[in-house]
C-alpha positions as CSV (number, residue, x, y, z in Angstrom):
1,X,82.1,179.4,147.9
2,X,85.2,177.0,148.0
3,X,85.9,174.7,151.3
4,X,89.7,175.0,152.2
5,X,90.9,171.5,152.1
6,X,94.0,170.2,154.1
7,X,97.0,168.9,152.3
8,X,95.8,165.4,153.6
9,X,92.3,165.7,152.5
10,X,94.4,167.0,148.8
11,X,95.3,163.2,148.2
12,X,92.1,161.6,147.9
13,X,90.7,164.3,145.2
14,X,90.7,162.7,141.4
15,X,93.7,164.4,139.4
16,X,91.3,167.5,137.5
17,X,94.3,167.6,134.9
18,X,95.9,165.1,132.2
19,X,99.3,166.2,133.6
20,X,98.3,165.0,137.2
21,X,97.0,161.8,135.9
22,X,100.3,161.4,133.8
23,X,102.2,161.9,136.7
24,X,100.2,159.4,139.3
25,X,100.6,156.7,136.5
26,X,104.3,157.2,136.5
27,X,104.7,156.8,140.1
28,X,102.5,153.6,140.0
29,X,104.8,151.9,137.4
30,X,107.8,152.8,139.1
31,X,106.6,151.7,141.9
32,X,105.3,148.2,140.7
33,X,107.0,147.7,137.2
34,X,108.8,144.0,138.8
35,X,104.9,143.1,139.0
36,X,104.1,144.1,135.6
37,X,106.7,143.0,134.1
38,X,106.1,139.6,135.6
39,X,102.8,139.7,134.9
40,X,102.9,140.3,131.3
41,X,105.7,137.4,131.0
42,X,103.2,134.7,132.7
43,X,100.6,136.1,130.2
44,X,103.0,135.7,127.0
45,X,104.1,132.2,128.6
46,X,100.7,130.8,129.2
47,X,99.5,131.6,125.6
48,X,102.7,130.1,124.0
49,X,101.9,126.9,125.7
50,X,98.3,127.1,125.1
51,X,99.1,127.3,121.5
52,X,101.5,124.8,121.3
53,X,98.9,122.1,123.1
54,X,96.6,123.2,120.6
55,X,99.0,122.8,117.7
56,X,99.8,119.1,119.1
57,X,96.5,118.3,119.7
58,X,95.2,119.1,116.2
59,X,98.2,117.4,114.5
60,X,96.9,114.4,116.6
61,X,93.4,114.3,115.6
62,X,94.5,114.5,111.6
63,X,97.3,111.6,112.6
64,X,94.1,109.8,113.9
65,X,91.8,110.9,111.4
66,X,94.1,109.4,108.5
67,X,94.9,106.2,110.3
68,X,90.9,105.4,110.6
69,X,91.2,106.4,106.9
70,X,94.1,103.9,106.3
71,X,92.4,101.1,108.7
72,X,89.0,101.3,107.0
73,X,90.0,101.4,103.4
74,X,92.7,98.1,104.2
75,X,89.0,96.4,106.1
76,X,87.2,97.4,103.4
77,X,89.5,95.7,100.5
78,X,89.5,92.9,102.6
79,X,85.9,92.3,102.4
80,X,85.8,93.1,99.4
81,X,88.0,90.2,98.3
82,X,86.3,86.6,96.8
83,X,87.8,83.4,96.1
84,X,87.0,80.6,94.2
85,X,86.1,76.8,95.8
86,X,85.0,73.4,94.1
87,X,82.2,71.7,96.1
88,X,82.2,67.9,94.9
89,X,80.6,64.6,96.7
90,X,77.3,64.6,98.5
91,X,75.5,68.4,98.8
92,X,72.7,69.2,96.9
93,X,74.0,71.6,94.2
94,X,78.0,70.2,93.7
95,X,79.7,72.8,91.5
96,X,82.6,75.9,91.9
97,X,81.6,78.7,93.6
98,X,82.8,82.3,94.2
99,X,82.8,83.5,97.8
100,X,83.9,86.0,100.5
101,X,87.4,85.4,101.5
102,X,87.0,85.2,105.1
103,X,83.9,82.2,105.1
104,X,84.2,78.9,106.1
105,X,83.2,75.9,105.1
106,X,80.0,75.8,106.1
107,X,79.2,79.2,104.3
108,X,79.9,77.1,101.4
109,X,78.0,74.1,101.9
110,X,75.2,76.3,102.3
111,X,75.7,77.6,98.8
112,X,75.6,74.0,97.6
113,X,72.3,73.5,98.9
114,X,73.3,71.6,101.9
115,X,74.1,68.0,102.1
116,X,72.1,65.1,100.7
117,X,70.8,62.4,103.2
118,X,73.7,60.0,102.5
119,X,76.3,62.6,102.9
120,X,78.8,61.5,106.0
121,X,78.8,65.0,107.7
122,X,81.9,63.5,110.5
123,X,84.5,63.8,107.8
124,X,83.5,67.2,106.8
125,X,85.3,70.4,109.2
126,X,82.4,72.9,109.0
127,X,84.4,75.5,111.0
128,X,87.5,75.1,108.5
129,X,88.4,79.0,106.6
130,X,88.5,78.8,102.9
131,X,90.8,79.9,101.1
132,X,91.0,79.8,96.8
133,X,91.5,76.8,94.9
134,X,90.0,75.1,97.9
135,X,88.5,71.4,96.9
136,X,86.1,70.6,99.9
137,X,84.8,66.6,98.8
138,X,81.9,65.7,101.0
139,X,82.1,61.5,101.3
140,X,78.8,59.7,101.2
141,X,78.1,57.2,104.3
142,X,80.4,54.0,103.9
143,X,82.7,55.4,101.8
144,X,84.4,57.3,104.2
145,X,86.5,54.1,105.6
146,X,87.5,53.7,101.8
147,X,88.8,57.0,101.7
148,X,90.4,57.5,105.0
149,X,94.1,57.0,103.5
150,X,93.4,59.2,101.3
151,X,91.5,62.0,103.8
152,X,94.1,61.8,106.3
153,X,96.9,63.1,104.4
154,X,98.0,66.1,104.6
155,X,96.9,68.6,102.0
156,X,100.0,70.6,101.9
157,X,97.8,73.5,100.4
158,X,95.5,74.3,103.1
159,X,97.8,72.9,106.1
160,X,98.9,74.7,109.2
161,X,102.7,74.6,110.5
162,X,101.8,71.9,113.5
163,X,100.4,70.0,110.6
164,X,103.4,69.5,108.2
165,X,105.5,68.8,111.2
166,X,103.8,65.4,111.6
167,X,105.4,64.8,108.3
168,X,108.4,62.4,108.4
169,X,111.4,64.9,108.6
170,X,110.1,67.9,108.9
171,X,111.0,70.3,111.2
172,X,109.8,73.9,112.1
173,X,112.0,75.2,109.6
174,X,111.3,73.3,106.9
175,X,107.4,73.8,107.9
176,X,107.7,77.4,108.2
177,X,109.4,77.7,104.8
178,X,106.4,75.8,103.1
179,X,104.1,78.2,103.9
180,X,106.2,81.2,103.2
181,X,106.6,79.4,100.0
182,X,102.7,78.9,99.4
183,X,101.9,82.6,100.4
184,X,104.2,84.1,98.5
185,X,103.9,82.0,95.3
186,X,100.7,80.4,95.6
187,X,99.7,77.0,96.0
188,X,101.7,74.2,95.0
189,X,100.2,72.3,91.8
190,X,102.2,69.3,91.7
191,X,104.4,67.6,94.0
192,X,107.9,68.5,92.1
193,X,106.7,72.1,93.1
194,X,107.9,71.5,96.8
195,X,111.7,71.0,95.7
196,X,111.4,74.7,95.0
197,X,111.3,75.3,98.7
198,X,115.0,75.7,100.5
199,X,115.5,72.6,102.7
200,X,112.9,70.2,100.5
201,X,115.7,67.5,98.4
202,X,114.5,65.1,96.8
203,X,115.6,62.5,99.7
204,X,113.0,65.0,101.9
205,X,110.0,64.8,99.3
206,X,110.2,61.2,98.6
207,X,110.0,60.7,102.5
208,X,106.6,62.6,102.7
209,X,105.3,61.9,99.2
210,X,103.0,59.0,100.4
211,X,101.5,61.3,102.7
212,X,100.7,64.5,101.2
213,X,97.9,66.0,99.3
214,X,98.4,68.2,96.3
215,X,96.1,70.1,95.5
């Protein structure tokens, strides 16, 4: 037995056919289509810039990725890297010796054997880097007075910039072009070697000659 319905109670019935439920779909887009449409563009928008942060950020991390790459294969030549240094004077085992570029002095004098009992160890920089080619002569006790003219020159080889500007004429410039002489060519091997470097005439070099060490 069917209830009669009013036309109000009508509305709140389910649609019973696909053309009813076609028709209320239709009303409800043309009723909110601004809201869908906006709706769908914010959607669209945010994944664009979702996927475009995740583009970045994974071209990042292999920008990163190859620069630890880069930085450890450079450390790692680095330490791979020996030179080659004559230990004379008073240690217990005087000879040449290969050894890690980055050691110092001491590194090496500990490869000697340590110094004998007569060995003046106050003439002798311990914390000094080595670098190849280096002579390190360890005076034995009373002969460093003897030997003082000849220790206190300056070894042009192994010398910093403030060091060759104690030299008699020589000026920043002239000191900065040593060493970009000596790192670029190696070390000097005679004294002549030093007119090779722009500013150094042979007025310049006889002014210094009595106090430089080469090698």
């Amino acid at each position: 037995m069917l209830t009669h319905l009013s036309p109000a109670e009508l509305n709140f019935l389910p649609c019973i056919s696909f053309q009813g439920c076609e028709s209320n779909l239709t009303k409800l887009i043309e009723k909110y289509w601004l809201i869908i449409v906006l709706a769908a563009i914010i959607i669209i928008f945010v994944f664009i810039i979702n996927d475009n942060d995740f583009k970045k950020n994974e071209i990042q991390d292999q920008s990163s990725f190859i620069n630890d790459l880069e930085s450890n294969a450079e450390d790692h030549h680095a330490i791979d890297q020996s030179i080659i240094v004559d230990v004379k004077g008073e240690v217990n085992k005087p000879g040449v010796y290969e050894i890690d570029s980055y050691s110092r002095v001491i590194n090496v004098i500990e490869l000697a054997g340590g110094f004998t009992n007569n060995a003046d160890e106050l003439y002798v920089n311990l914390a000094q880097k080595v670098q190849d080619e280096m002579v390190i002569i360890v005076p034995k006790i009373g002969e460093s007075s003897s030997n003082h003219s000849e220790s206190s020159k300056i070894r042009i080889n192994y010398a910093t910039q403030e060091e060759i500007e104690t030299l008699n004429g020589i000026g920043p410039a002239k000191a900065q072009a040593m060493i970009k002489h000596r790192e670029e060519n190696g070390f000097f091997q005679r004294t002549d070697d030093l007119l090779q470097v722009p500013g150094i005439g042979s007025k310049v070099l006889e002014s210094i000659i009595e106090d430089i060490q080469i090698p």
